[in-house]
MIMI-889514 format. One record per residue (C-alpha): residue number from 1; x, y, z. Coordinates in nm, 2 decimals, always signed. Last residue first. Layout:
<recs>
k,u,v,w
NUM,X,Y,Z
...
</recs>
This chain:
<recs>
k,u,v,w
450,-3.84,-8.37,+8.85
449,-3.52,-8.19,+8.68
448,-3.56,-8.29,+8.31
447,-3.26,-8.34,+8.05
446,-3.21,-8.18,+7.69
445,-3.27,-8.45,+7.44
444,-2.95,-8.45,+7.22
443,-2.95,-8.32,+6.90
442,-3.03,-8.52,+6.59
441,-2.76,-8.47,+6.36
440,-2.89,-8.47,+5.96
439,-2.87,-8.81,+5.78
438,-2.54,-8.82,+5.55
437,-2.64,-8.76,+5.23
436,-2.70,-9.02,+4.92
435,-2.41,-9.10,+4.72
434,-2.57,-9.22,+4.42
433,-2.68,-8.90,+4.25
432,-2.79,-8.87,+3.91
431,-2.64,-8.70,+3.62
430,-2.64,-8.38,+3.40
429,-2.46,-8.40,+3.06
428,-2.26,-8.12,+2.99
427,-2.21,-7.92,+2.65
426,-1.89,-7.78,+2.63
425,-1.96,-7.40,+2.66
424,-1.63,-7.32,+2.87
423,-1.83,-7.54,+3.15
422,-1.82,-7.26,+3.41
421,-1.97,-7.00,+3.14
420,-2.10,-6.74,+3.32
419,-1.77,-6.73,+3.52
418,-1.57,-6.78,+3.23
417,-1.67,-6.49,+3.02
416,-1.51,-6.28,+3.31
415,-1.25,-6.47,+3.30
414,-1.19,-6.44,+2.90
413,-1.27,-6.02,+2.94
412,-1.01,-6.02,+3.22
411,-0.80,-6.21,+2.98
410,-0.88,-6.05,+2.66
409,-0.76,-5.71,+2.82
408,-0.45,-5.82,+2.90
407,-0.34,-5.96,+2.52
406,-0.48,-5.64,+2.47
405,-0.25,-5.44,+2.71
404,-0.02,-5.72,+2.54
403,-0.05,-5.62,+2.22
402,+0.02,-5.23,+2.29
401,+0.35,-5.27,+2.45
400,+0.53,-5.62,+2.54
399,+0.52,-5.97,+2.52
398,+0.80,-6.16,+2.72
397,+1.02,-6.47,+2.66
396,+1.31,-6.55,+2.87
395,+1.13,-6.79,+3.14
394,+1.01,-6.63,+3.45
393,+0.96,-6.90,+3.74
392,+0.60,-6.95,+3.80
391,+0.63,-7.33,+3.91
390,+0.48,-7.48,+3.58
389,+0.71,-7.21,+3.35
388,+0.67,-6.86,+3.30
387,+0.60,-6.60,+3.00
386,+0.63,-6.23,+3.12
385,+0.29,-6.07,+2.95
384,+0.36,-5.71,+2.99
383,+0.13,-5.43,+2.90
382,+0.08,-5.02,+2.76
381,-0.21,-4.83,+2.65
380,-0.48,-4.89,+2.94
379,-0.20,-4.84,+3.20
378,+0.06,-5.09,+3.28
377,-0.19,-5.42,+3.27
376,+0.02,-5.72,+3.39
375,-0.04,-6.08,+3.27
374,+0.15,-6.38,+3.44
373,+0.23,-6.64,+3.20
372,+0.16,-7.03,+3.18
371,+0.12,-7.18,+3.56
370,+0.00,-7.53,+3.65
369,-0.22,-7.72,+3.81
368,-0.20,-8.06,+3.71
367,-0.54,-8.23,+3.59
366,-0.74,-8.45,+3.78
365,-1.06,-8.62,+3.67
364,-1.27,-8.80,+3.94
363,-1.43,-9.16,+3.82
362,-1.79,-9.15,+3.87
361,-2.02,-9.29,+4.17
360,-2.23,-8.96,+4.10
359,-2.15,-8.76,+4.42
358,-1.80,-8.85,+4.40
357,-1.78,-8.73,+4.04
356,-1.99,-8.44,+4.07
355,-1.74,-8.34,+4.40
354,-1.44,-8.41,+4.20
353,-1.56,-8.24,+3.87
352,-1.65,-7.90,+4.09
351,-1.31,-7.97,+4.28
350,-1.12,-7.94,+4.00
349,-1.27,-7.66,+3.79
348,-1.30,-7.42,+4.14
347,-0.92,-7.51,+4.18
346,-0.87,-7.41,+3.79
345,-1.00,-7.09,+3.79
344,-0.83,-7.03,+4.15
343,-0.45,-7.00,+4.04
342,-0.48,-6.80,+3.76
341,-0.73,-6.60,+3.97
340,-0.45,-6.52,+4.18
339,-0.32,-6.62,+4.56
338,+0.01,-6.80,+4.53
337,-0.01,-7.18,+4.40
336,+0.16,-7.37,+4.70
335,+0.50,-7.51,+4.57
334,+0.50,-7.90,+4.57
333,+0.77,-7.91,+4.26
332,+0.43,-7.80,+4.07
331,+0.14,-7.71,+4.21
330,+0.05,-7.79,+4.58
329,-0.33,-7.64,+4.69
328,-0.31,-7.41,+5.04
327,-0.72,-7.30,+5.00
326,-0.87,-6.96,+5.06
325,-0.70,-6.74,+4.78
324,-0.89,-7.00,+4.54
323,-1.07,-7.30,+4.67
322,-1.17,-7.53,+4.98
321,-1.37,-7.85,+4.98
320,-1.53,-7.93,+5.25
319,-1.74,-8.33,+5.30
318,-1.42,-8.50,+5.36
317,-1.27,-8.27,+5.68
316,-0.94,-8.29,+5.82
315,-0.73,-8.29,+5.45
314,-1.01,-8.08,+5.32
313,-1.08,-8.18,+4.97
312,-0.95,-7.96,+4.65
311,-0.92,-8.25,+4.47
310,-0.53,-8.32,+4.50
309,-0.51,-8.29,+4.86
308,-0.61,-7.99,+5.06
307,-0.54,-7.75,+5.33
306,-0.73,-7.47,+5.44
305,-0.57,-7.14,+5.42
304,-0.52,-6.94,+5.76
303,-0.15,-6.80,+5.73
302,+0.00,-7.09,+5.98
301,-0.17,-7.35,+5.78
300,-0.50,-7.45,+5.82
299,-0.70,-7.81,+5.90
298,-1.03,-7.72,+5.99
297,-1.15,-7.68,+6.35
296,-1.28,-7.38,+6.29
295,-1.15,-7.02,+6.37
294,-0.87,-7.02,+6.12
293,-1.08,-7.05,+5.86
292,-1.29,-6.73,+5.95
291,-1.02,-6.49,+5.93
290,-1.01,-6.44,+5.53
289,-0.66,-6.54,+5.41
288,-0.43,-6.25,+5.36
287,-0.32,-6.05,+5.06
286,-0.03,-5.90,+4.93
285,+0.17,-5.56,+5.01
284,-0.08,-5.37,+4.79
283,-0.16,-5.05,+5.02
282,-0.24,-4.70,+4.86
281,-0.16,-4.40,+5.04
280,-0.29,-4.10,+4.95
279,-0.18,-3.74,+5.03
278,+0.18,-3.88,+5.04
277,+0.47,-3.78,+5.12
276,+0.76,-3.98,+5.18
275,+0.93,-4.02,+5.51
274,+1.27,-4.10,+5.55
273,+1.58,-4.40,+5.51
272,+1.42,-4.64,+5.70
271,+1.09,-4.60,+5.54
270,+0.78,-4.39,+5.68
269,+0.45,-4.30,+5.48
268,+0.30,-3.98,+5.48
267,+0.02,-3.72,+5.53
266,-0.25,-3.93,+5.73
265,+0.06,-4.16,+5.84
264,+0.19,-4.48,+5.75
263,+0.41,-4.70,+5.93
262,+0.77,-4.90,+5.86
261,+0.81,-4.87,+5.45
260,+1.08,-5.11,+5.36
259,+1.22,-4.98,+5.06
258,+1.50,-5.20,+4.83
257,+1.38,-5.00,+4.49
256,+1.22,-4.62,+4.55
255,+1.04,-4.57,+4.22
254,+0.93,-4.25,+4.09
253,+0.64,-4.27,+3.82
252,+0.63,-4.03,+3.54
251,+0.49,-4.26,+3.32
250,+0.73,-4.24,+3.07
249,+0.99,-4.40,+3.38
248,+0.71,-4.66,+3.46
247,+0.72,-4.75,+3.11
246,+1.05,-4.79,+3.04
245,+1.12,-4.92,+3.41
244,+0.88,-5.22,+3.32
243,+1.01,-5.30,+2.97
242,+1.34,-5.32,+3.09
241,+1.23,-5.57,+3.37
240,+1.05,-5.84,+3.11
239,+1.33,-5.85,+2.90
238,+1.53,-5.92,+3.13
237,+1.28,-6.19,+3.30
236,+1.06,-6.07,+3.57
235,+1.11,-6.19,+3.93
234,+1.33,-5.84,+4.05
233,+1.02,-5.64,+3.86
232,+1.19,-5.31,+4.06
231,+1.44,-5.44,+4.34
230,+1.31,-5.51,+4.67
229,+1.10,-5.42,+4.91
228,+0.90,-5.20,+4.70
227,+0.78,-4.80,+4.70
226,+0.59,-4.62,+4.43
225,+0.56,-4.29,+4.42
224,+0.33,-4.09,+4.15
223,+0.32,-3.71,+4.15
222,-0.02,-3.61,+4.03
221,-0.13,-3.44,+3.74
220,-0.05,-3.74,+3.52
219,-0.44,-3.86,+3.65
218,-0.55,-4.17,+3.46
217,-0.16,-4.29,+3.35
216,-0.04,-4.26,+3.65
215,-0.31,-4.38,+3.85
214,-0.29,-4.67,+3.61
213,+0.08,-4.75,+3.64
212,+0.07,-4.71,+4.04
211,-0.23,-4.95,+4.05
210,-0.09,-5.24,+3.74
209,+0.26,-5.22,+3.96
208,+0.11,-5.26,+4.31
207,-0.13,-5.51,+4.23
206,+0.13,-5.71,+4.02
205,+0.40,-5.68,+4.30
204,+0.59,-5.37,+4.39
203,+0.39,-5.28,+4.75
202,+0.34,-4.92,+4.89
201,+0.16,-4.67,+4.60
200,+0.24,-4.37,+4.73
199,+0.05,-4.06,+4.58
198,+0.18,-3.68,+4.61
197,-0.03,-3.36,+4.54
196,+0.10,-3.17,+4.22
195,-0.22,-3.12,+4.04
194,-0.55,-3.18,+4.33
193,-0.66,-3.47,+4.51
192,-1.02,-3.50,+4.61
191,-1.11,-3.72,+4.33
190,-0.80,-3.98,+4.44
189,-1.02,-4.00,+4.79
188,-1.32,-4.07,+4.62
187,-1.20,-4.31,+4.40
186,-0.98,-4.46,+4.68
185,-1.31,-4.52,+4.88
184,-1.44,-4.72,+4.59
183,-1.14,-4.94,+4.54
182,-1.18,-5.00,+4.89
181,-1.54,-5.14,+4.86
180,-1.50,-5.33,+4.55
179,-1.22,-5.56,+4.65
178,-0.86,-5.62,+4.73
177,-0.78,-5.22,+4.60
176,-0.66,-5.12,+4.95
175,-0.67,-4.78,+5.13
174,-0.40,-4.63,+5.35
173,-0.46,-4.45,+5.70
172,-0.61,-4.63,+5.97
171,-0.51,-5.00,+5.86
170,-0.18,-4.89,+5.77
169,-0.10,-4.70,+6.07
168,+0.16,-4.90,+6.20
167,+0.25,-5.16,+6.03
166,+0.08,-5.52,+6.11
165,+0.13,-5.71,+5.79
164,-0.14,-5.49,+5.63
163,-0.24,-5.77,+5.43
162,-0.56,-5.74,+5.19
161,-0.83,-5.96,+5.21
160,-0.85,-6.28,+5.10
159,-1.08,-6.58,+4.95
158,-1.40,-6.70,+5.11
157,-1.44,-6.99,+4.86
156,-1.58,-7.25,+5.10
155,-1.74,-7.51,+4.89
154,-1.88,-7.70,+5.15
153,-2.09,-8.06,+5.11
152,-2.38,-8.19,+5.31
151,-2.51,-7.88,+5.42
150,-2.69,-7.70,+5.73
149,-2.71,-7.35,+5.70
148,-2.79,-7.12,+6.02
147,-2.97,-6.80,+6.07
146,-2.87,-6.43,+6.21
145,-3.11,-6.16,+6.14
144,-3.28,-6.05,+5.84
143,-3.39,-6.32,+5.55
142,-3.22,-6.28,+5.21
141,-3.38,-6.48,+4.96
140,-3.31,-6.57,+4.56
139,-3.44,-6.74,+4.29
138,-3.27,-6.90,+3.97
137,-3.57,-7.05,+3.82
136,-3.71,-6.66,+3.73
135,-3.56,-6.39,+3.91
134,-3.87,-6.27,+4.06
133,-3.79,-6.19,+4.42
132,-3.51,-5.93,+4.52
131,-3.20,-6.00,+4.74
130,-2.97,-6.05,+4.51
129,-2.64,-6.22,+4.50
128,-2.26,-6.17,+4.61
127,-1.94,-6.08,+4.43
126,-1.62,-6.05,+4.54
125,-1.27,-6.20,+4.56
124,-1.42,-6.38,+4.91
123,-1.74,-6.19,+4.99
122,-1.87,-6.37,+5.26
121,-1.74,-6.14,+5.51
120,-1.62,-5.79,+5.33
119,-1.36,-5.73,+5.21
118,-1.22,-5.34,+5.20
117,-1.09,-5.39,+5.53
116,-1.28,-5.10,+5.66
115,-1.55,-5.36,+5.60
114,-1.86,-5.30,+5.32
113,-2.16,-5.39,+5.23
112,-2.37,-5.23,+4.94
111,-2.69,-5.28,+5.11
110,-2.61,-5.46,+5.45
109,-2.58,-5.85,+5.41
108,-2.85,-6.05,+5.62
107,-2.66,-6.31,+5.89
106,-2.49,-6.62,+5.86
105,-2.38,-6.91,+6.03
104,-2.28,-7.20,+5.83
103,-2.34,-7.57,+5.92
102,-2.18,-7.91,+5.92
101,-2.16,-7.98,+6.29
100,-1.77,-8.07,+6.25
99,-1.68,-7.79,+6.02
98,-1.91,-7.48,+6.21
97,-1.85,-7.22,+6.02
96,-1.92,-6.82,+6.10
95,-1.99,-6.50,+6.01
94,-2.09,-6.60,+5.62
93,-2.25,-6.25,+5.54
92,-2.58,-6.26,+5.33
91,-2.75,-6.22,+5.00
90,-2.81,-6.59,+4.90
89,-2.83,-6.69,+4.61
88,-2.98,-7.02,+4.47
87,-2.79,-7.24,+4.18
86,-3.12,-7.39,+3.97
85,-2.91,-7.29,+3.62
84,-3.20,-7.10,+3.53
83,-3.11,-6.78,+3.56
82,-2.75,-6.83,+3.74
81,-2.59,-6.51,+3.52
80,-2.88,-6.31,+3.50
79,-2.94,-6.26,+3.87
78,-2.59,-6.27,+3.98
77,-2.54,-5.93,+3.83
76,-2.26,-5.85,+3.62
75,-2.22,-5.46,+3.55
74,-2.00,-5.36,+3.33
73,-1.68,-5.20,+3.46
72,-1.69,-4.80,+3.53
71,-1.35,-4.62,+3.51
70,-1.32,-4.39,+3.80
69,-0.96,-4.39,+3.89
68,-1.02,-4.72,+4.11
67,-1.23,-4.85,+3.94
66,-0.94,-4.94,+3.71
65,-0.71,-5.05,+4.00
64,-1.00,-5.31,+4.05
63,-0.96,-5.44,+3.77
62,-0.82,-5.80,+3.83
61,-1.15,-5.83,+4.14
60,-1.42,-5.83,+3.87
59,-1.67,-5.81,+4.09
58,-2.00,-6.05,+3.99
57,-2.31,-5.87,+4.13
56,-2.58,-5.86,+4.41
55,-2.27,-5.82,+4.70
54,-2.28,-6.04,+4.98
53,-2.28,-6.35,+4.90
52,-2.40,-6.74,+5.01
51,-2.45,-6.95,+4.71
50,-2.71,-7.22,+4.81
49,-2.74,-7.56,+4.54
48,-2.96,-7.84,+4.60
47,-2.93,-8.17,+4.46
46,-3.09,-8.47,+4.37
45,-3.43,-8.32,+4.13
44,-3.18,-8.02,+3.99
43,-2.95,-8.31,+3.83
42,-2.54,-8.30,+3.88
41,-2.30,-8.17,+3.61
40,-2.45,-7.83,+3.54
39,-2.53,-7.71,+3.83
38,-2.21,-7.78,+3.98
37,-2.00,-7.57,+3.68
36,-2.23,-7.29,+3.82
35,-2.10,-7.33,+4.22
34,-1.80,-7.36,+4.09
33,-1.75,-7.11,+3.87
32,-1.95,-6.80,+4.14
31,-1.68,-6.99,+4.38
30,-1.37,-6.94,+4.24
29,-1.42,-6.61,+4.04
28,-1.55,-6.47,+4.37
27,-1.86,-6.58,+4.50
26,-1.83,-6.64,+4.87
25,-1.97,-6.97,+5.06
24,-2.07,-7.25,+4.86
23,-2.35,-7.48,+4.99
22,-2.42,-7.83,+4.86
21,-2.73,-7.99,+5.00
20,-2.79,-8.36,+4.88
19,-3.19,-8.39,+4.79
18,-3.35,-8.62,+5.01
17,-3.42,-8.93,+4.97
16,-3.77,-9.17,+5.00
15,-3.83,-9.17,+4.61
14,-4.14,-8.95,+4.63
13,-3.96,-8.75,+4.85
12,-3.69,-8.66,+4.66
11,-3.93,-8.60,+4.35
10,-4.17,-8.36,+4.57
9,-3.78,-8.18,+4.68
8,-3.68,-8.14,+4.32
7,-4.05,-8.00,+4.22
6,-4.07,-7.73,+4.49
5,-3.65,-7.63,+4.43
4,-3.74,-7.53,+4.06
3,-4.03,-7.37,+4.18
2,-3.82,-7.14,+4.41
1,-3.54,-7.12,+4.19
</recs>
């Protein structure tokens, strides 16, 4: 967007303003839709739009269990999805924030970077942009070294890492699936294995279910383990739970229900009642907040996630909004939405219209977040789509089998689709700015000794 951004800031000038800087830190589902439904609601001329990443393509964090056992997903680069939408990339780690200076430290992203955490900084759910030139009106820089972002509104969409809860050995020893990176490492890792060797999959939520089902599934040669705190599917509707123990009993897949596992070792993992084997150990125990939230003086609960009203506004600080895994949004009954993409699709469509709205002098649309179904892949063959109310509570209805593996498959295709397509293809009317920025802090002159 590099002559994009010449003619917006020649037209600010000419009309004594300055375009209204809105960066938006990671580019997971949340933020790679917000940052795009932006562009399209506000003019290029009044605003300008950084998207700070640090991977050069869209991840499509739901399948990363796929990756996993070697499947290859289609690649979505950054490049081709913001052409000409005027949204600038940034290919760089978000290392700090600064919420009462209204800044964001950064520093160049390493090729193909990675934490042992499998998350990198500035990654949120994934993603990132490109650091080469000639991307048409959508642009792109990555400049080496540490530099500093001023803006006039945050979209921090850092998102989580996994949660290792603090048992022993977890860290050193298992691998993760919350993004790219890890996923990768546990290809390589699940490569090395041969027939007979044993995998533990520790955790017996969705991540856990749709990793132990597709190893299973993708390499029958091993033996399959999957340990959970508490009773198999114990949230799923009848229905819902026979279906899973079918298939997980086809599968092959030993289950060890009401398991605490205590530390993990290079060979093994430890429970209460034993060790279990395992010549991989694969860690899905929920996620945690990324760190950096909890370092500024943002308002945070006790977990790290920035709390927010209705909008998706900082309750401490008016010019950040926060979305997806990284924000503490009520749903219904005042429940906080639990970390999904179900949950941060709609965040990043709220506070999009909010921040166009405020910016434009408009009235700001709200619409209840709410929950529908939760989709589980078993395999590439089998599915589960357990039908819920507002709050997530199962209701009695669930689809099964082959339909809803596809029912599944549409989804992850549908979000992906709506990440390029942050408006859902409604045509949108851009609009000028009224709310003009705040001017920038002028530092203090430093003082003379005579």
């Amino acid at each position: 967007m590099q002559h994009g951004n010449a003619q917006g800031h020649g037209h600010a000038r000419r009309h004594g303003h300055r375009q209204h800087r809105i960066v938006v830190i990671g580019a997971g589902y949340a933020g790679a839709i917000a940052a795009g439904r932006l562009a399209r609601r506000l003019r290029r001329e009044d605003i300008a739009i950084t998207l700070v990443n640090a991977e050069p393509d869209f991840v499509e964090r739901v399948r990363m269990h796929q990756v996993a056992v070697g499947q290859e997903l289609r690649p979505r680069p950054f490049s081709e999805m913001f052409a000409g939408t005027g949204v600038r990339l940034r290919l760089a780690r978000v290392t700090a924030v600064d919420a009462d200076g209204r800044t964001v430290s950064i520093t160049e992203a390493e090729p193909g970077g990675s934490s042992r955490l499998g998350a990198p900084n500035g990654l949120g759910s994934s993603g990132g942009s490109s650091a080469s030139d000639g991307l048409g009106s959508s642009g792109a820089s990555s400049n080496s070294g540490a530099e500093e972002l001023p803006y006039d509104t945050l979209v921090y969409a850092l998102g989580s890492t996994w949660n290792t809860h603090d048992v022993p050995g977890a860290a050193d020893h298992a691998h993760d699936i919350a993004g790219r990176p890890g996923a990768l490492r546990l290809r390589a890792r699940l490569a090395t294995l041969g027939a007979g060797q044993p995998v533990v999959v520790v955790g017996g939520g969705l991540t856990g279910l749709e990793a132990a089902t597709e190893i299973a599934e993708a390499r029958p040669d091993l033996e399959v383990t999957l340990a959970a705190r508490g009773a198999l599917g114990d949230w799923l509707s009848p229905k819902g739970a026979r279906h899973l123990r079918k298939v997980m009993a086809g599968l092959g897949i030993t289950v060890h229900e009401n398991t605490t596992v205590t530390g993990v070792g290079a060979d093994h993992v430890t429970t209460a009642t034993g060790d279990l084997p395992a010549s991989a150990t694969i860690w899905t125990t929920g996620f945690a907040a990324h760190p950096i939230a909890q370092a500024t003086t943002l308002k945070t609960d006790a977990t790290g996630r920035i709390e927010v009203d209705g909008t998706m506004r900082s309750l401490s600080h008016p010019d950040v909004y926060a979305i997806g895994d990284a924000a503490l949004a009520q749903g219904p009954g005042d429940k906080p939405l639990r970390m999904s993409c179900a949950s941060g699709v709609p965040m990043a469509w709220q506070a999009a219209d909010a921040i166009a709205a405020r910016l434009t002098g408009t009235k700001s649309p709200t619409a209840p977040l709410r929950y529908f179904n939760q989709c589980i892949s078993l395999g590439r063959k089998e599915g589960l789509i357990q039908y819920v109310t507002a709050d997530d509570r199962a209701r009695t209805a669930a689809l099964t089998g082959r339909l809803a593996a596809f029912y599944k498959e549409l989804v992850c295709k549908g979000a992906a689709w709506g990440v390029a397509n942050p408006t859902l293809a409604i045509p949108t009317r851009r609009r000028p700015t009224v709310v003009q920025p705040a001017p920038i802090p002028t530092p203090a002159p430093e003082a003379t000794t005579a």
